[in-house]
C-alpha positions as CSV (number, residue, x, y, z in Angstrom):
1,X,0.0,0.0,0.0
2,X,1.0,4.0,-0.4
3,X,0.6,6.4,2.2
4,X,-2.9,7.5,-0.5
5,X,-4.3,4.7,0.0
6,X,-4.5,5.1,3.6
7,X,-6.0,8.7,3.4
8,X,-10.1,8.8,4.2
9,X,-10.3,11.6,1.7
10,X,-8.4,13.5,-1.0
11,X,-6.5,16.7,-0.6
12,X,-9.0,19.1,-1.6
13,X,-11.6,17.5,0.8
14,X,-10.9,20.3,3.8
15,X,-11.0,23.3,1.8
16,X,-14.1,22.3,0.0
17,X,-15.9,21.5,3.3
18,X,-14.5,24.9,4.4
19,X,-12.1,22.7,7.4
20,X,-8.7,24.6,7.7
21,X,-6.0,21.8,8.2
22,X,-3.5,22.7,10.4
23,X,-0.5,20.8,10.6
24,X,1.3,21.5,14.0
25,X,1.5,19.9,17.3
26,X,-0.2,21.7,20.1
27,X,1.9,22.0,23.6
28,X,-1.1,23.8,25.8
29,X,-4.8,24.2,26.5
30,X,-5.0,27.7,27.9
31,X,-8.9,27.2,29.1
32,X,-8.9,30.4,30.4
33,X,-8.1,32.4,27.5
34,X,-10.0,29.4,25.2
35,X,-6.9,28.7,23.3
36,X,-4.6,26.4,22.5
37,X,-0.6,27.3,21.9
38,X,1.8,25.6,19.5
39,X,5.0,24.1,19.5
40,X,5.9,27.5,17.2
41,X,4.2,29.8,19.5
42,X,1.1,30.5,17.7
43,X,-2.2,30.3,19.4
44,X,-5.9,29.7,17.8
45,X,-8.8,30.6,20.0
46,X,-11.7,28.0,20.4
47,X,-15.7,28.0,21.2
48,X,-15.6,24.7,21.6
49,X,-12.4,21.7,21.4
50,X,-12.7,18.6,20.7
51,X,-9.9,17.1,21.7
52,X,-8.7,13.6,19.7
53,X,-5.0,13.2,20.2
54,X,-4.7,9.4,20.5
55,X,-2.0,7.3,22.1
56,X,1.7,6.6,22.4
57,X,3.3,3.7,22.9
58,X,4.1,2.6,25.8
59,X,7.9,2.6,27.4
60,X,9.0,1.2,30.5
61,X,12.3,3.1,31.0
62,X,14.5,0.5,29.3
63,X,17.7,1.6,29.2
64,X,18.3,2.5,25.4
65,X,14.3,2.9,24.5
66,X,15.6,6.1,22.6
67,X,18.6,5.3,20.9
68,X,18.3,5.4,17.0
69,X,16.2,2.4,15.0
70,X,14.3,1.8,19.0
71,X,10.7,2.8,17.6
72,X,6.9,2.4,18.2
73,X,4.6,1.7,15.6
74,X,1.4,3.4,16.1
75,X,1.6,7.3,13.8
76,X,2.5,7.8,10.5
77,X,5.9,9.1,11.4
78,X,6.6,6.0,12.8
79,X,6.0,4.4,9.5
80,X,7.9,6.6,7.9
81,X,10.8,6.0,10.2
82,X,10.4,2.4,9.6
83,X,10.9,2.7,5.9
84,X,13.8,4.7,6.6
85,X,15.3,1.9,9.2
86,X,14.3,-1.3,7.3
87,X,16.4,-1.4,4.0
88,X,19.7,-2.1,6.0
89,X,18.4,-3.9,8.4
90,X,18.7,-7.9,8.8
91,X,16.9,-8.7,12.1
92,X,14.3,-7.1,14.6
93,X,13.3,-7.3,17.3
94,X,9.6,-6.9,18.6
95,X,9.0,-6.4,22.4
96,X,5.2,-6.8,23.7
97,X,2.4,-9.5,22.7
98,X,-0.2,-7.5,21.6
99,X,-2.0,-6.6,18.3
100,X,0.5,-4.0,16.8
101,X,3.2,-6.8,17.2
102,X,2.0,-9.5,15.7
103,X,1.0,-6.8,12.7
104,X,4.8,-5.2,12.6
105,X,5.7,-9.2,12.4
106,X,3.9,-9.6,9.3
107,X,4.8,-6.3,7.7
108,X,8.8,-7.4,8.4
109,X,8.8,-10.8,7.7
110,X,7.3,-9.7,4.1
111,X,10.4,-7.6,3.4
112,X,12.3,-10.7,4.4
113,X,13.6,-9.5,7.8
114,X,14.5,-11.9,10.5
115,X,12.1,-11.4,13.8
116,X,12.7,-12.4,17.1
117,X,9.6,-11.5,19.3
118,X,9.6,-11.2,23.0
119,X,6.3,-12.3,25.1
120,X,6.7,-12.2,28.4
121,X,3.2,-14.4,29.1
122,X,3.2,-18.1,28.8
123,X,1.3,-18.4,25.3
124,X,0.6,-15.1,22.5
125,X,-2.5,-13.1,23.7
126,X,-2.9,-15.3,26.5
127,X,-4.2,-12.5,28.4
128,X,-7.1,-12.2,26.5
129,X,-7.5,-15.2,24.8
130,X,-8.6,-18.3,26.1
131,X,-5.8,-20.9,26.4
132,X,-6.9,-23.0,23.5
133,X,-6.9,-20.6,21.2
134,X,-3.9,-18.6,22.6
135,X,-1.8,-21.8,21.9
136,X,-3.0,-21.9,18.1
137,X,-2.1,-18.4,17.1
138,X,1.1,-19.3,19.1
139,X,2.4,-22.0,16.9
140,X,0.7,-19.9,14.0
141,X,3.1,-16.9,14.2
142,X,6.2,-19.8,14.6
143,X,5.1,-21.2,11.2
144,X,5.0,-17.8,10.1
145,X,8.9,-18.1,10.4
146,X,9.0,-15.9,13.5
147,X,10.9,-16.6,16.6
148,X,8.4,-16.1,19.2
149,X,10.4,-16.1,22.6
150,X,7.3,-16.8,25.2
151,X,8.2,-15.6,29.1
152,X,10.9,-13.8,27.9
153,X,11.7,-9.9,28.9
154,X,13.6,-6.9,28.0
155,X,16.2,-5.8,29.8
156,X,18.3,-3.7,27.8
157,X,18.5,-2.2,24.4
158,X,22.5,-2.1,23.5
159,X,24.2,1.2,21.7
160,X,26.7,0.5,19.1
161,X,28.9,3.3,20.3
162,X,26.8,6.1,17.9
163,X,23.7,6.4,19.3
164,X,22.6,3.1,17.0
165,X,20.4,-0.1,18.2
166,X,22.9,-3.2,17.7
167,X,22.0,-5.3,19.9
168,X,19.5,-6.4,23.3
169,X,19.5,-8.3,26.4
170,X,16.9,-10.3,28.0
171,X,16.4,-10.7,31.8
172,X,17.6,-14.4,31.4
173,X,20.6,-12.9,29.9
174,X,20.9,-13.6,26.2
175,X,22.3,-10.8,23.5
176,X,20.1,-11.2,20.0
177,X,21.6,-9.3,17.6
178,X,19.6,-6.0,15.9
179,X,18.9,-3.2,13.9
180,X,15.5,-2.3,14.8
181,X,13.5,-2.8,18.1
182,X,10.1,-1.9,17.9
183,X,8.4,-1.6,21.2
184,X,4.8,-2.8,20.6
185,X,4.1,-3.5,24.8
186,X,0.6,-1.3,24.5
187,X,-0.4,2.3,24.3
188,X,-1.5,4.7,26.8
189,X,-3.7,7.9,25.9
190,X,-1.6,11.4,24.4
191,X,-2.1,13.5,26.8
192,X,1.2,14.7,28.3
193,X,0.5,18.4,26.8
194,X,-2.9,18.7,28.3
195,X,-1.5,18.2,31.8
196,X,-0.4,21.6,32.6
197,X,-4.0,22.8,31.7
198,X,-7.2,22.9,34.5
199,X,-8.5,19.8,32.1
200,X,-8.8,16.9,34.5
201,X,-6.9,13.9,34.0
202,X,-6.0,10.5,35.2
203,X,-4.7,7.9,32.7
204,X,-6.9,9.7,30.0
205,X,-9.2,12.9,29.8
206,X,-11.8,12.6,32.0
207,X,-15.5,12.6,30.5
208,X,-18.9,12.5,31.4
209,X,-21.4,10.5,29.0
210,X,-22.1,13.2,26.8
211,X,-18.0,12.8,26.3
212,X,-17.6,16.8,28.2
213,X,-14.7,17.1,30.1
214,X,-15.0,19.2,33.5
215,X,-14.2,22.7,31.6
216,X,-17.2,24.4,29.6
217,X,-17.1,23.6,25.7
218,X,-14.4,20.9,25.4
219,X,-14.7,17.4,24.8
220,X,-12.4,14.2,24.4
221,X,-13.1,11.2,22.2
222,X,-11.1,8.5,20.8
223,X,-7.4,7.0,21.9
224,X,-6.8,10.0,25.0
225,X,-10.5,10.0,26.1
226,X,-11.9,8.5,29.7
227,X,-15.5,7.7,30.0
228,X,-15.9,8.1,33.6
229,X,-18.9,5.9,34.3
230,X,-18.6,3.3,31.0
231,X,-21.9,1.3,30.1
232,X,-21.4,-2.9,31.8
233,X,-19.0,-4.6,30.4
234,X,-17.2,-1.6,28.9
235,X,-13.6,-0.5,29.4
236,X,-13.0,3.2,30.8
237,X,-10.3,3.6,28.2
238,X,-10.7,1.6,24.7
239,X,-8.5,2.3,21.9
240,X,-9.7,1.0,19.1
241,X,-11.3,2.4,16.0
242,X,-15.3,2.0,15.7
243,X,-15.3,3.7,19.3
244,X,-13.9,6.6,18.4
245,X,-15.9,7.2,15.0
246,X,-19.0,6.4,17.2
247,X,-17.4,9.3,19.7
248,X,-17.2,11.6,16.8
249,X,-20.4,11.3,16.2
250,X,-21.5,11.9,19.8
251,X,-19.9,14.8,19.8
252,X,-20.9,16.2,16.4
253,X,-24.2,15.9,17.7
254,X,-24.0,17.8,20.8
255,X,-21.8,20.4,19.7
256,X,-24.5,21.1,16.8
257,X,-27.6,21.4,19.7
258,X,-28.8,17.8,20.0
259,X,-27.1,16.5,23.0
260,X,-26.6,13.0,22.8
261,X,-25.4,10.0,25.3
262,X,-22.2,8.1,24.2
263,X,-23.7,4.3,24.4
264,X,-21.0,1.9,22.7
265,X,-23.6,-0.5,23.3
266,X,-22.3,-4.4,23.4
267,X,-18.3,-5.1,23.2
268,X,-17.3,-6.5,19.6
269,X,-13.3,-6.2,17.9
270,X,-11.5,-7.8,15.2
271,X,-8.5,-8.8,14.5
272,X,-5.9,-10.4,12.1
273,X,-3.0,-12.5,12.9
274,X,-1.5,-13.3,9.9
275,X,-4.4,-15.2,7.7
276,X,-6.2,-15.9,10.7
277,X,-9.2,-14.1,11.0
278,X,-10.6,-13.1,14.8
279,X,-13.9,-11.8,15.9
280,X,-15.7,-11.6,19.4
281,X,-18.8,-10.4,20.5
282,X,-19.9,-9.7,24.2
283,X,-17.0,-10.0,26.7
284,X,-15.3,-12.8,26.4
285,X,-13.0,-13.7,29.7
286,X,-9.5,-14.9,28.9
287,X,-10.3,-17.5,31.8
288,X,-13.8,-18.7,31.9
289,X,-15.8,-19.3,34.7
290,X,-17.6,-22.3,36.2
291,X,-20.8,-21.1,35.2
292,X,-20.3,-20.1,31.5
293,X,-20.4,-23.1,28.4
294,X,-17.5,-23.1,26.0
295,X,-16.8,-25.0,23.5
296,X,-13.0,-25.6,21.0
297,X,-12.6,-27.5,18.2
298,X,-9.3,-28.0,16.0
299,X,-9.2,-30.5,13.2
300,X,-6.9,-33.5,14.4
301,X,-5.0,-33.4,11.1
302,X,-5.3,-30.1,9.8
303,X,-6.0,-26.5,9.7
């Protein structure tokens, strides 16, 4: 795919809806003045915000997590700086056994780098999956020709002496060889800029069912957003695409003088680990109880 084909509309779609684009990080809310300040200085006042910054990846304080070709995948820059890193590289490795992993697996192992991939659980996904099922996408990514370490850590991500990845070490001790290390253990919301404002906070932007923060006129949705009393059987945090498109809409709503409820309604997600195909519905336990019927089949002989 090109960069195009991942854009939801063409170029001149913003001025032609009368949308100025803006292409600049913001580094404050002032709320008081109802503005918000860029990295370059430049402020833009508000009525209302709507605030949709997303996630970063998660880092632990590894030493080395910043050293050159030591990357997250989650933005577009860090696809760019992907491109940039793969061409010379022969191996990577992929810290963290979730859904971004197992997709940067894929997208390596198709330009014919080697991955090694650290899981610190007994089986892939094990913390969400059920055991049966966690074991066959296990020995799905090692046909995949992917060497999926299970119950293994990071300890340290080793600097060639110029500020380049060459090298880690796991917590049993063992150096694997490297160019890239892509860190892949989760997100958290993106709202380290918002913290010096009166918005209130704790692991995301805290919001009431009609998604309103505590300050007049601004909202959260998406990635960064907090529901602070979620529906049963709903995460306060969930960062994954239909909820935040359903959040838009929430707020589009509101902001336009129909006030409506954010109701996500019933828990559904899908995923893909290499051709496998996953779908659930309702929550699903990674450990079921007493009370609730399951049921797993696998062909004896084949797939």
């Amino acid at each position: 795919m090109k960069i195009e084909h991942t854009q939801p509309y063409e170029n001149f779609f913003w001025e032609k809806n009368k949308i100025d684009l803006l292409q600049k990080f913001v580094t404050h809310v002032d709320t008081k003045s109802k503005c918000v300040v860029f990295a370059d200085g430049a402020k833009l006042n508000y009525d209302a915000l709507i605030i949709a910054s997303g996630s970063v990846p998660n880092k632990y304080g590894w030493p080395g997590e910043n050293l050159n070709g030591v990357q997250g995948l989650y933005s577009l820059q860090d696809l760019q700086l992907l491109e940039k890193n793969a061409p010379t590289a022969k191996r990577a490795v992929i810290v963290g056994g979730g859904l971004i992993g197992i997709e940067a697996a894929e997208m390596l192992r198709s330009r014919n780098i080697a991955v090694t991939f650290l899981v610190r659980e007994k089986l892939f996904w094990n913390n969400v999956l059920p055991q049966q099922e966690s074991q066959m996408i296990s020995n799905h990514i090692k046909q995949h020709h992917v060497d999926l370490r299970l119950q293994t850590e990071l300890q340290e991500i080793c600097d060639d002496g110029n500020g380049n990845v060459n090298a880690i070490v796991t917590k049993g001790g063992e150096r694997i060889n490297c160019e890239i290390v892509l860190l892949t253990a989760g997100v958290r919301p993106n709202i380290d800029y918002i913290r010096s404002s009166d918005i209130a906070t704790n692991k995301g932007i805290l919001v009431n069912d009609y998604l309103q923060t505590n300050i007049e006129d601004i909202y959260a949705i998406g990635d960064c957003a907090e529901v602070a009393n979620p529906c049963d059987g709903r995460r306060k945090i969930e960062p994954v695409w239909y909820t935040g498109k359903l959040m838009g809409e929430v707020v589009a709503n509101t902001i336009c003088g129909k006030p409506m409820k954010y109701n996500p309604g019933i828990w559904f997600n899908s995923a893909k680990f290499f051709d496998i195909e996953y779908q659930t519905y309702g929550t699903v336990p990674s450990i079921l109880p007493d009370n609730m019927y399951w049921f797993y089949w696998q062909h004896p002989h084949t797939k």
